[in-house]
C-alpha positions in Angstrom: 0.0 0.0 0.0 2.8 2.8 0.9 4.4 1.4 -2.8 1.7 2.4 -4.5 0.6 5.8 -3.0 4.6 6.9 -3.1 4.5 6.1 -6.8 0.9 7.9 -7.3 2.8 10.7 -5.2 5.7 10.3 -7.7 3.4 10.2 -10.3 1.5 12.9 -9.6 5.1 15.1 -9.2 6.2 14.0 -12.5 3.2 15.0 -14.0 4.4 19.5 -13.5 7.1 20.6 -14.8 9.9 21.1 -11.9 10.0 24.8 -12.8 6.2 25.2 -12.5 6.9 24.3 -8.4 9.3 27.7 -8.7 7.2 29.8 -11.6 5.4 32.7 -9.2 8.9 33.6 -7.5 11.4 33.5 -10.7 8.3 35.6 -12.8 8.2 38.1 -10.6 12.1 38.7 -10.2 12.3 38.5 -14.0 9.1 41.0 -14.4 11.0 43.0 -12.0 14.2 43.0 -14.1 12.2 44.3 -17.0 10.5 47.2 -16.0 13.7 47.8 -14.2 15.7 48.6 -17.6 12.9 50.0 -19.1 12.9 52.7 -16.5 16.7 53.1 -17.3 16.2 53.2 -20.8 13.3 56.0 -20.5 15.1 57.4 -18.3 18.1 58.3 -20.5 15.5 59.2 -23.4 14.2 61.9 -21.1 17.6 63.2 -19.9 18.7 63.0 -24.2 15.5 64.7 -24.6 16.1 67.6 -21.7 19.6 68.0 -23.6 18.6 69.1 -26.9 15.9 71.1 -24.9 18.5 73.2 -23.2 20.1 73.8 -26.3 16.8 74.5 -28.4 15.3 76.7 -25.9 17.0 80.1 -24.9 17.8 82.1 -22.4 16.9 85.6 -21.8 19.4 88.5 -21.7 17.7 90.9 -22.6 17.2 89.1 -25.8 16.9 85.6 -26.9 20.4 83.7 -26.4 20.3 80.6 -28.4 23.6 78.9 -27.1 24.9 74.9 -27.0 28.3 75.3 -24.8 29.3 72.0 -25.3 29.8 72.5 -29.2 30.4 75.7 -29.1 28.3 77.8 -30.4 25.9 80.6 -29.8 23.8 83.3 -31.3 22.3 86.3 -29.7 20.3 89.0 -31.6 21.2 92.6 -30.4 19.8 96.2 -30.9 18.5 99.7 -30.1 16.5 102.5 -30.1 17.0 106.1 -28.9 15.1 109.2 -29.8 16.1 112.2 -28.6 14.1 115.8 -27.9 16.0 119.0 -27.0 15.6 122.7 -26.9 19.0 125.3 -27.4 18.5 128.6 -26.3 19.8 131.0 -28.8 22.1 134.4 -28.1 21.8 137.4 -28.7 22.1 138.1 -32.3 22.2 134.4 -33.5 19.8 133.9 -35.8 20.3 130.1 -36.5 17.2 127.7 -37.8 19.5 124.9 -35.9 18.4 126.4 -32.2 15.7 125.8 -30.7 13.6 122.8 -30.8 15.1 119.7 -32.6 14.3 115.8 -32.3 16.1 113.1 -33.8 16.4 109.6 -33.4 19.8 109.2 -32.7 20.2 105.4 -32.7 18.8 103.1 -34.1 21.0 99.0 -34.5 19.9 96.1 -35.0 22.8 93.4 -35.2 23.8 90.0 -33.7 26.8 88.6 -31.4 27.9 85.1 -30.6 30.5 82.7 -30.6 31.9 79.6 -33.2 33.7 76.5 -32.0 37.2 76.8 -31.4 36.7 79.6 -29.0 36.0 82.5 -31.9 33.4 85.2 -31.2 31.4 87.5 -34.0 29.9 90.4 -33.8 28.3 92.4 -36.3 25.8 95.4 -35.9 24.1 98.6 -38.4 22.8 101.6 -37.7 19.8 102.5 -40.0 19.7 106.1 -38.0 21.2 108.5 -40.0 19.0 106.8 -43.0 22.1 105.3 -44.7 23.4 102.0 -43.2 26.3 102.5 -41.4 28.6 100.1 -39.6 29.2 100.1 -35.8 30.8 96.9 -34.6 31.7 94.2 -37.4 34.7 91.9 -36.0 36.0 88.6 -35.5 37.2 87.4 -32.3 39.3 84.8 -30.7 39.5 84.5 -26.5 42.7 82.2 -25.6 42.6 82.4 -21.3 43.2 85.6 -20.4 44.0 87.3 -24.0 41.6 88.1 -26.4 42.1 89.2 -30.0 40.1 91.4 -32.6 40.3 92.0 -36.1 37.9 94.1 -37.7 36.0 97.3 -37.2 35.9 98.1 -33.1 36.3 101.3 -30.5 40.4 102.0 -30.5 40.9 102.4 -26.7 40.4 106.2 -26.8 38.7 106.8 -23.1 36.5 105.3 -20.2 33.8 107.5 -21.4 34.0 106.7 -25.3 34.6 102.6 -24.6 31.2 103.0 -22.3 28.4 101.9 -24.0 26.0 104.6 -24.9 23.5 102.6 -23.3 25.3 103.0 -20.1 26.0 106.8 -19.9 25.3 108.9 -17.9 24.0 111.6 -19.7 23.0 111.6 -23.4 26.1 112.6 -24.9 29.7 111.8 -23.5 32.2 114.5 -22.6 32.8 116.8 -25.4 36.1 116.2 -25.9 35.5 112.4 -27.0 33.1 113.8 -30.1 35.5 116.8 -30.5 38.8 115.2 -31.4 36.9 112.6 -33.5 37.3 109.4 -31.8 35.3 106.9 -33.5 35.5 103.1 -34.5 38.1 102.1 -36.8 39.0 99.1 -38.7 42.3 97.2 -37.1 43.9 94.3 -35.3 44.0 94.8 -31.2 44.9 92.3 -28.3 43.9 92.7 -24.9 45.2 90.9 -22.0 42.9 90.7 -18.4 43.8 89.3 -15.3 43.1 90.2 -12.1 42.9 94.4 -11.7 44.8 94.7 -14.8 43.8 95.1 -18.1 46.6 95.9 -20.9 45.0 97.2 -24.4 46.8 97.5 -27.6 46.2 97.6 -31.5 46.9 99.4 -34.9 44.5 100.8 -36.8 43.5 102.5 -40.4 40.0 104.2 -40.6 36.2 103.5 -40.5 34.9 101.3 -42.9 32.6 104.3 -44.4 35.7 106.2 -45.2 37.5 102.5 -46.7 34.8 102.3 -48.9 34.3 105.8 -49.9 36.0 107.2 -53.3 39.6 109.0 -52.9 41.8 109.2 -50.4 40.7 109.0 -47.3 41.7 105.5 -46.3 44.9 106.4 -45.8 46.0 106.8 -42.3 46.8 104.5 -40.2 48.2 104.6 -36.5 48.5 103.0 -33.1 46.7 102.8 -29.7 47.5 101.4 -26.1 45.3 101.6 -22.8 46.3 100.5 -19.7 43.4 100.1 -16.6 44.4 99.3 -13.1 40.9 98.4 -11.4 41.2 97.2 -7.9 38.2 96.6 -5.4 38.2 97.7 -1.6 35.6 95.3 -0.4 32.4 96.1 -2.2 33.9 99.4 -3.7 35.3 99.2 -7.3 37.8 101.8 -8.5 39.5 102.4 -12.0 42.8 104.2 -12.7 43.9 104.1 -16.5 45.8 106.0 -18.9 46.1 105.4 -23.0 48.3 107.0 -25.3 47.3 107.2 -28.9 49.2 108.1 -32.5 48.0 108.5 -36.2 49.7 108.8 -39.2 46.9 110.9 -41.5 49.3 110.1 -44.6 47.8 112.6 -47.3 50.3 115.6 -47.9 47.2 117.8 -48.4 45.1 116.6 -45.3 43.8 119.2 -42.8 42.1 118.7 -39.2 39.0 120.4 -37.9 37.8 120.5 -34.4 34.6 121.3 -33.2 31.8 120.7 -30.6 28.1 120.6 -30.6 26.6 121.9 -27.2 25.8 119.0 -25.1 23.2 117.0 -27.4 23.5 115.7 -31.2 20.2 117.2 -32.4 21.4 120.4 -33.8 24.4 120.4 -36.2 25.3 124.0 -34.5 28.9 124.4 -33.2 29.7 127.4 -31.2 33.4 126.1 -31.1 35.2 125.2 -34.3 38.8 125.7 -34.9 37.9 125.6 -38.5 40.2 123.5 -40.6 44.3 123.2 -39.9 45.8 122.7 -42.7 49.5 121.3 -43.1 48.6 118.1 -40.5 50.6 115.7 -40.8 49.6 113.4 -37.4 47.6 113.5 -34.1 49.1 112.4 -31.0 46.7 112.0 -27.6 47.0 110.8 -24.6 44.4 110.6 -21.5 44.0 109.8 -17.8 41.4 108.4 -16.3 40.1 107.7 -13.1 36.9 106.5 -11.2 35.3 105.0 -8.3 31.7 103.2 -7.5 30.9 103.2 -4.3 27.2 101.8 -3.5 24.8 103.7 -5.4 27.8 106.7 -5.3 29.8 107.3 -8.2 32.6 109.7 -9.5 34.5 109.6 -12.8 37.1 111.9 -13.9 39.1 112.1 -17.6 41.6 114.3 -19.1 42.8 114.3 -22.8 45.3 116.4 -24.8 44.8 116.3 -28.6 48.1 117.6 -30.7 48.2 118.2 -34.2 51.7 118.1 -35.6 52.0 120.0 -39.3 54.6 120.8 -41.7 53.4 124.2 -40.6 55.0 126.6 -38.3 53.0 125.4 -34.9 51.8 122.3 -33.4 48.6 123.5 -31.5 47.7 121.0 -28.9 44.4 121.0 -27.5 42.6 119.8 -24.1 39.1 118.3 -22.9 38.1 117.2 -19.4 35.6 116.1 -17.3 34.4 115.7 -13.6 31.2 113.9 -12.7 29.3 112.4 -9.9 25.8 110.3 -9.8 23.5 108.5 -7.1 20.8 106.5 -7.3 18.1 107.3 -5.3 16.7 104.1 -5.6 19.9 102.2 -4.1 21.5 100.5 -7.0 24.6 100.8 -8.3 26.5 101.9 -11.3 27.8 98.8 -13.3 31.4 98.0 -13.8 33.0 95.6 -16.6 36.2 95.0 -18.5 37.4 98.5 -18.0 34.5 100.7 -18.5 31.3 100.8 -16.9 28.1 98.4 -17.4 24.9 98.0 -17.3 22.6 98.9 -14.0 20.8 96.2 -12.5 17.2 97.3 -11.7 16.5 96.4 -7.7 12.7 96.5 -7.8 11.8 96.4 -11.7 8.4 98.0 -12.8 7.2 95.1 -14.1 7.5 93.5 -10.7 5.3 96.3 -9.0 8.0 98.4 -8.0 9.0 102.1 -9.6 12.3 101.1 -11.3 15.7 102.6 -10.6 16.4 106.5 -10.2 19.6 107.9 -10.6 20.5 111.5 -10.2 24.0 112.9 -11.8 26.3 116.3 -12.2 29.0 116.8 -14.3 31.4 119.9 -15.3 32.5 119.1 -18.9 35.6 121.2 -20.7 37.2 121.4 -23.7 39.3 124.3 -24.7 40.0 124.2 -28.7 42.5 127.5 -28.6 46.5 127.2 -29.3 48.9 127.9 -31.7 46.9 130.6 -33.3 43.7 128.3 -33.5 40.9 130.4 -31.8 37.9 127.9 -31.6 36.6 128.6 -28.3 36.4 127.1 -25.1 33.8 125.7 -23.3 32.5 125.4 -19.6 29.8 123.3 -19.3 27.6 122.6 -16.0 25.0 119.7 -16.3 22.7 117.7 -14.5 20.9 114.6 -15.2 18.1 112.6 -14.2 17.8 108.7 -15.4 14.4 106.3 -14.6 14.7 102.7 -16.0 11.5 100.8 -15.1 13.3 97.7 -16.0 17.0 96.8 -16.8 16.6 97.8 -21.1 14.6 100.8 -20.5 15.5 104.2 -20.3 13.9 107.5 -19.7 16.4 110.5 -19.2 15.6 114.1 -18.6 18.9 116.6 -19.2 20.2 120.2 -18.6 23.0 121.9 -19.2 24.4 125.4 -18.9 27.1 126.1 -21.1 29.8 129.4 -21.0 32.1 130.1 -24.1 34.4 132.0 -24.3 36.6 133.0 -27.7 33.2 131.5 -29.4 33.7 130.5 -33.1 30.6 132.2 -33.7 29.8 135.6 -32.5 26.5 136.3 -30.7 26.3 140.6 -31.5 29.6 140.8 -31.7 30.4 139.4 -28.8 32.6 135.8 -28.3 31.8 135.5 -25.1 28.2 134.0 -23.8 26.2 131.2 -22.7 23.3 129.2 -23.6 20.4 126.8 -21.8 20.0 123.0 -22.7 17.1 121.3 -22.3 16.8 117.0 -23.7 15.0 114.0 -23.1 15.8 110.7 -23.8 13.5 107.5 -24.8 15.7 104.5 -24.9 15.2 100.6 -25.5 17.7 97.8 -26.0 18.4 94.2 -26.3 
């Protein structure tokens, strides 16, 4: 009897498969196993797809920067827009259709910046203002640790005021000596070396790419520019000390230099100082100091720059612009500082965020004295004041005065060299 019912038990054993006994345990593990790597394998789709996400989608500076940092590369529309309004009082016996009320719109870019693999930058921007295109910025780059060089059309390292952007001023026009003595870009190959609180700038250069392409001869100078900015910070405070010294060859036996100045805004093509044209120049030599500090919402900047014209003539008249300024906000942010010149201000409580915006309030005592070597063409003494709202980081809204002296005027006013007149501007300003 216990033969038979162990071979039915034996039987009935041998009739399920031995892994049947284990089946509910080893499914389960292996079920386990699959959902396990699927998981892995979504997974690494979604971290593929969050990758060509990051490099599809931009981020905002102002404008759209499309930018993939592994390869290399990045693209990064740029532009703006500034109209202008002003009012110049006219003297005495001036009867000029250029005083008085003018508007303009006094720029007006639209360009784009970025950077190719290798470690190259681009950037390339027109001005449509004047109603001609014009050039601005149109180089190639290339950024090797701390040196970086440029060759193309770029700002020649006259002044902290003229390498500011004109987004970033101040006031709407920069010191009078930077317009005056013609600073402008310049096509050339520069180098720049930063590290630390120095910065060391150097490059030769021939002349603006409007002049290059014009007919005749006026692409023939050529010359040589240095800049040197030690920029230290005492705990939160930021100074700047610099100093540049600059040389051009005009290389045209029959070139001549003019100097002159319009009073404190670019509306009116008026000049009460003009040296008229020097004939017999051969070169201009400058050279500038510079100096500035930012201290919380407190800031002073300070220039000086002498111009001299050397001629085959009998003189070499060298003339002098300077500048002292001071701004707070009212509104507790402070001035921006970058690379040698100052940057952009940082809203604190932006309008579109409920709050009012930043305020800042500035003075500034600008000079420029265009009289030497028997060149009489004036000297100014100019007093202004500023007031500057920006709802948000790329607006601007800036209300101007100025009270300007001459004396030795290029024009006279009844006869008289020596008088003054009353500035009034406004500036409407958007960038990206």
């Amino acid at each position: 009897m216990k033969t038979i019912s162990a071979a039915l038990l034996c039987g009935a054993a041998m009739c399920l498969p031995v892994s049947a006994a284990a089946s509910p345990a080893d499914d389960a593990q292996a079920k386990i196993e699959v959902l396990q790597a699927q998981v892995r394998e979504l997974q690494q789709a979604l971290e593929g797809i969050k990758a060509q996400m990051a490099v599809a989608t931009p981020s905002w500076k102002g404008a759209p920067l499309h930018e993939d940092k592994e390869a290399g590369w990045s693209f990064k529309p740029r532009g703006r827009l500034m109209y202008d309004f002003a009012t110049v009082s006219s003297p005495r016996g001036i009867d000029n259709p250029g005083l008085g009320f003018s508007n303009e719109l006094r720029r007006g870019r639209l360009g784009a910046e970025g950077t190719v693999p290798g470690g190259f930058g681009y950037k390339l921007e027109l001005d449509f203002a004047a109603g001609d295109v014009e050039f601005t910025d149109a180089y190639l780059s290339y950024k090797a640790g701390p040196a970086e060089f440029i060759v193309g059309q770029h700002n020649n390292f006259q002044s902290l005021d003229e390498l500011t952007s004109s987004l970033h001023s101040s006031f709407i026009e920069r010191a009078a000596f930077t317009d005056a003595f013609g600073f402008e870009r310049r096509v050339g190959l520069s180098a720049q070396y930063a590290k630390g609180d120095l910065l060391a700038q150097a490059g030769v250069f021939t002349d603006n790419i409007a002049d290059l392409n014009s007919v005749g001869d006026d692409n023939n100078s050529y010359g040589a520019d240095g800049r040197l900015v030690f920029a230290p910070k005492m705990g939160a405070n930021q100074l700047h000390f610099g100093g540049s010294a600059h040389y051009r060859d005009l290389n045209d036996a029959a070139t001549s230099v003019r100097y002159r100045q319009r009073p404190a805004v670019h509306t009116t093509d008026v000049r009460f100082i003009d040296t008229g044209n020097i004939g017999q120049a051969k070169s201009e030599t400058g050279y500038g100091l510079e100096a500035a500090g930012i201290f919380g919402p407190f800031h002073v900047a300070s220039e000086a720059y002498w111009q001299k014209v050397g001629r085959s003539g009998p003189t070499d008249p060298t003339f002098f612009g300077a500048y002292v300024e001071g701004g707070y906000f009212l509104t507790g942010e402070r001035r921006g500082y970058k690379g040698g010149k100052f940057d952009r201000v940082k809203v604190k409580q932006p309008f579109n965020d409920g709050g009012w915006g930043s305020l800042g309030l500035n003075v500034r005592w600008d000079y420029l004295d265009l009289v030497d070597g028997g060149f009489v063409g004036g000297r100014q003494n100019a007093f202004q004041g500023s007031l500057n709202w920006k709802p948000t980081d790329y607006l601007l809204f800036g209300l101007n005065y100025a009270h300007i002296l001459y004396d030795d005027a290029a024009t006279a006013a009844a006869g008289d060299r020596d008088y003054s007149v009353d500035v009034a501007s406004m500036r409407a300003q958007i960038d990206f």
